[in-house]
C-alpha positions, 0 to 999 in steps of 0.5 A: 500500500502506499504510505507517506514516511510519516504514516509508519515510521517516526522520524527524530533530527538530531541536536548536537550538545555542546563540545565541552561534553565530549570525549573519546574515553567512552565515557557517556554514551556514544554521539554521532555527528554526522556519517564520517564513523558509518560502516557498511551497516552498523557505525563505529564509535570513537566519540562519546558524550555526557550531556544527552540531546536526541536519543536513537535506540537500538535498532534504528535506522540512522540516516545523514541529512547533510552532504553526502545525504542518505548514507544510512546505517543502523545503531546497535546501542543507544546513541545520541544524535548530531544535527548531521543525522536522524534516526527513522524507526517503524511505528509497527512493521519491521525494522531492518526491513525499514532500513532496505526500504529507505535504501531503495527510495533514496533517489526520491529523497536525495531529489530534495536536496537544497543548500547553497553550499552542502546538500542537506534534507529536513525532517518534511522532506523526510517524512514525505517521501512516498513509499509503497510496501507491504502491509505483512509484516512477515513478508516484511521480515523475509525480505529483510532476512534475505537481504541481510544474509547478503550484508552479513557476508559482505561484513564478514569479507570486510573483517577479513580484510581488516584483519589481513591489513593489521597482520601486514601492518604488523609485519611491516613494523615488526620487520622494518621499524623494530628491528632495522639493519645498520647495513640498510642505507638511508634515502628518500622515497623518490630512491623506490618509487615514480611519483606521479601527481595528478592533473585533472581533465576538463570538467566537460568530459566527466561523465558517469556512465562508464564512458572513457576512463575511469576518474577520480579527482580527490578522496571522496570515493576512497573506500577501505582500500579501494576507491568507489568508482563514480565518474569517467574522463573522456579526456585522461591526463596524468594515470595511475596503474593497477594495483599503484597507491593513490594518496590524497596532496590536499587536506586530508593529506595522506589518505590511502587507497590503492588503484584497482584498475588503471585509472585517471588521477586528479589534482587532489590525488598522487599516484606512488609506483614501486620501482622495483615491483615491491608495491606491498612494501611500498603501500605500507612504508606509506601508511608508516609515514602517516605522522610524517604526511600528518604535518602537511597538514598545517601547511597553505593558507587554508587547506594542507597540501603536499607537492612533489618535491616534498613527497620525493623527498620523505626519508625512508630507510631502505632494505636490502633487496633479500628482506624486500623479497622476504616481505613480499612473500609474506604480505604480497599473498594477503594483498592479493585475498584483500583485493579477492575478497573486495571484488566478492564484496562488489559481486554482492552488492551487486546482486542484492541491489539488483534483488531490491527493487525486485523484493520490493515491488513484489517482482520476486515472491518471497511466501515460500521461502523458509527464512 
């Protein structure tokens, strides 16, 4: 049947308390600001607060109303709610079941966006989104199981690869910080890897349906380790190759992901290339060098930047050629489950976005199905 989002579920805009009762010992209860700590499905928490505004119970849909509108997850625990976010929860039905729905009519709401700067959405907009769905509730739950199983795979990989990250970290610094050789030379990073900086192309050749090359002009599509792909360029200018580190030269400096493909770089983007085809070791002397890439920070007038010059010229430690093999050998393998696992994750979202609108529209019959 249809419905306006108000007529089934409540919907709760968050009210940031004051900074002063923040803090990031866990004491209180855990605050949301906005969506920089969503996960894929649950948010993680790395800020807490004393003075309580808005309340989202466990089990509610949390949503971003400010730029990026309508990343969405669901809170396991109390929180308090930012101005940055909301929290939807069903008035009868079910709840995760409420957490695809709004997945699926997204592209409405994100229609109403406004703002002269950052999009955002208010609560009308929110509570008028028209839905269509179905009044059985366990219909409701069988469409929600089944698209759960899914995501639950997809966390299940993506633990994986945060694991098999940690133990390559681990490795890294077990081999190359604790227990450095007084025979390795001192030398820059322009002495192992080709620096290329990003260069981006006319804006009039950017496109979003895989026309060209594929683009990315700064961080924002970085994932875990992989960038999200977006847009494509018709007309490339400086490229990185698959399996390169992309690092961001403006502020943030220093984020990291790795290049999935060949692909077209960006201004807000450098591409790091191992001159010896040790790219393991090469992306984790990178994230070795973050506290070093954190000073430029506070560099420009008003963002931080990196140049060339200045990432040619960070001071590594280079190792002999033997302990660079005997590295590879260890971390190069879990790189390689990493990316497998990534690309089963994209398989997946695959198949239970295309299953959504199905579900949803009753395309796909979901009665006989023991869940």
């Amino acid at each position: 049947m249809k419905y306006k989002l108000q007529d089934i579920a409540e919907v709760a805009m968050g009210q940031s308390p004051k900074s002063e009762f923040y803090n990031t010992d866990g004491n209180g209860i855990p605050f949301l600001q906005g969506n920089r700590t969503f996960g894929l499905k649950y948010p993680t928490f790395d800020t807490f607060t004393t003075m309580v505004t808005k309340i989202a119970k466990a089990g509610d849909v949390i949503m971003s109303v400010r730029a990026p509108v309508g990343d969405l997850n669901i809170t396991p625990v109390d929180i308090c709610l930012g101005r940055g976010v909301c929290s939807i929860r069903m008035k009868n039905g079910n709840q995760e079941f409420l957490y695809y729905m709004i997945k699926y009519y997204m592209p409405q709401l994100i229609n109403k966006e406004s703002g002269t700067v950052f999009g955002s959405v208010n609560r009308n907009d929110i509570n008028g989104l028209e839905i269509d769905i179905p009044d059985d509730i366990e219909r409701q739950r069988k469409i929600a199981r089944l698209l759960a199983m899914i995501d639950e795979k997809i966390q299940v990989n993506g633990e994986i690869n945060n694991n098999l990250q940690q133990q390559a970290q681990a490795t890294y610094q077990q081999m190359f910080v604790d227990n450095p050789s007084s025979e390795w030379k001192e030398g820059t990073l322009s002495d192992i890897a080709d620096i290329t900086m990003g260069q981006s192309p006319s804006g009039s050749s950017y496109n979003e349906e895989s026309i060209g090359t594929i683009f990315f002009q700064g961080r924002a599509e970085f994932g875990f380790r992989f960038p999200t792909v977006r847009l494509f360029t018709t007309e490339p200018k400086r490229m990185a190759c698959a399996n390169d580190t992309l690092m961001s030269v403006r502020a943030p400096v220093g984020d990291l992901n790795v290049a999935h493909k060949d692909c077209c770089i960006g201004r807000g983007l450098a591409a790091i290339h191992s001159k010896t085809n040790h790219q393991s070791f090469t992306l984790y002397t990178m994230f070795s060098l973050k506290k070093q890439l954190d000073v430029f920070n506070g560099e420009g007038t008003v963002f931080g930047s990196i140049n060339r010059n200045s990432l040619n010229e960070m001071p590594i430690l280079i190792p002999s050629d033997e302990k660079l093999d005997a590295f590879e050998g260890i971390v190069a393998p879990m790189d390689t489950a990493i990316r497998n696992n990534y690309d089963e994750i994209c398989r997946l979202e695959q198949i239970r976005d295309s299953l959504l609108p199905k579900l949803m529209s009753s395309e796909l019959d979901v009665s006989d199905i023991d869940l």
